[in-house]
C-alpha positions in Angstrom: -5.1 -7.6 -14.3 -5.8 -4.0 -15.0 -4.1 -1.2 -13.0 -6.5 1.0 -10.5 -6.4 3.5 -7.9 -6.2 2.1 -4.5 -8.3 3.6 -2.5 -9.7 3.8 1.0 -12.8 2.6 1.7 -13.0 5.3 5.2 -11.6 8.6 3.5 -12.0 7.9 -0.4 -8.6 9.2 -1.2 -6.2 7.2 -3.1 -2.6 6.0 -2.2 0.1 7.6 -4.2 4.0 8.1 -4.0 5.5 10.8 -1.9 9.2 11.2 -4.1 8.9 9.6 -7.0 12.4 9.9 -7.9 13.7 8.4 -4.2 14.6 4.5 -4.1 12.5 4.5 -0.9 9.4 5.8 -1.8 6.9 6.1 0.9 3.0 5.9 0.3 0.9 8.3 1.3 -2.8 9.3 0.8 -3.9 12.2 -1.6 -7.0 13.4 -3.3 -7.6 10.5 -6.2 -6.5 11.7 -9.5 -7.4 9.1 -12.7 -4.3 10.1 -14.9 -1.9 9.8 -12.2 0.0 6.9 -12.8 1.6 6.9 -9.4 -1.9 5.9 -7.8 -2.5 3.3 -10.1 -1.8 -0.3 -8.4 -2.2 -4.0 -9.5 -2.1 -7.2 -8.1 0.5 -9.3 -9.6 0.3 -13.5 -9.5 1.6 -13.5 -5.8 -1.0 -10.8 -4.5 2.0 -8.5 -4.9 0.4 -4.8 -5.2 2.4 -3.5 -8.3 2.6 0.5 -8.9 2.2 1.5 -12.2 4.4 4.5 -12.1 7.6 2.5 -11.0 7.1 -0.8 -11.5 7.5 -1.4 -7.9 5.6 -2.9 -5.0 3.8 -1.9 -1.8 6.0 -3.0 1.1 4.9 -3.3 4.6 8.7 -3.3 5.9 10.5 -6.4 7.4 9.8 -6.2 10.8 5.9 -6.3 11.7 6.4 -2.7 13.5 2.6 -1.8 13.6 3.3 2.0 13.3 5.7 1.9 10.2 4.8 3.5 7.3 4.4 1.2 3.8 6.9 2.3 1.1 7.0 1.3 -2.4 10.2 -1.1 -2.8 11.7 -3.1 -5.6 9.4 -6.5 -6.1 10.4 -10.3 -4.4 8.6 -12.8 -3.1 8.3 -11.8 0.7 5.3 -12.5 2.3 5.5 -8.9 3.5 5.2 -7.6 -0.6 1.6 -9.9 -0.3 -1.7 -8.2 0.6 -4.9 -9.6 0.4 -8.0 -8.1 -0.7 -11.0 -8.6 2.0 -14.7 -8.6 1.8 -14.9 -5.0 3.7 -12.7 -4.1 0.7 -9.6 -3.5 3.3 -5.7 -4.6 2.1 -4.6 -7.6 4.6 -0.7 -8.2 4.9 0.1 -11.5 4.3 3.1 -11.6 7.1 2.1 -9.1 9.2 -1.9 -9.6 9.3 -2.2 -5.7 9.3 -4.2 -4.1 7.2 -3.4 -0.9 5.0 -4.6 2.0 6.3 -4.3 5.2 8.1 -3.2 4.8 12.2 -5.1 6.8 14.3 -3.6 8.1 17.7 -4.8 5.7 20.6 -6.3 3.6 18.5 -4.2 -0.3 18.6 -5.8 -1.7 15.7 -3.6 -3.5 13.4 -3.8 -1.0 10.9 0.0 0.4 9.0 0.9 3.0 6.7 0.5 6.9 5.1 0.9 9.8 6.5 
C-alpha cells in the first residue's frame, strides 16, 4: 500500500504531526502539503494507520475518552492502533467505534482528535 495524505472529507485539510521530534506526537490538522512526509499515512496489514515521517501509528489513546486527542505512538496490535476506512470516507476506531475527526463544542457525536 502506498502512503497518502489523510484528509478530511469536511475541511479538506490533512492530518500532520505537531512535534516531530516528541515521543508523544499529537495529530493535528493543517493546510495539505504533498512533500510533507509527516501527512503522509498508510494502512498497514492490521488497518494500522502508519506515518510515513516516523514510522509510527495513529493512536486513539487507551481509554475510549471521546474528547482525547489522537497522537502518533510506537506501532502494536491494539485494537485502538486499528481504524477502518468507511464508505462516507470517515476513519472508524476499531475499539472505540469513534471516528477521526475534529470535536465540535456541544456537539456529542463520537468523533476524537486534532486541535
Amino acid at each position: 500500500l502506498e502512503f497518502k495524505p489523510l484528509r478530511s472529507p469536511t475541511s479538506g485539510l490533512c492530518a500532520d504531526l505537531k512535534e516531530l521530534q516528541d515521543p508523544l506526537t499529537q495529530i493535528l490538522l493543517e493546510t495539505c502539503d504533498p512533500a510533507a512526509r509527516s501527512q503522509q499515512w498508510k494502512h498497514d496489514s492490521l488497518g494500522c494507520l502508519v506515518n510515513r515521517h516516523t514510522n509510527k501509528c495513529l493512536e486513539a489513546g487507551v481509554d475510549g475518552n471521546l474528547w482525547d486527542k489522537a497522537f502518533n505512538w510506537s506501532c502494536h496490535d491494539g485494537l485502538h492502533q486499528r481504524w477502518e476506512k468507511t464508505l462516507q470516507n470517515k476513519h472508524l476506531n476499531k475499539a472505540y467505534t469513534m471516528y477521526l475527526g475534529v470535536a465540535y463544542c456541544g456537539n456529542t457525536s463520537k468523533t476524537r482528535w486534532l486541535e
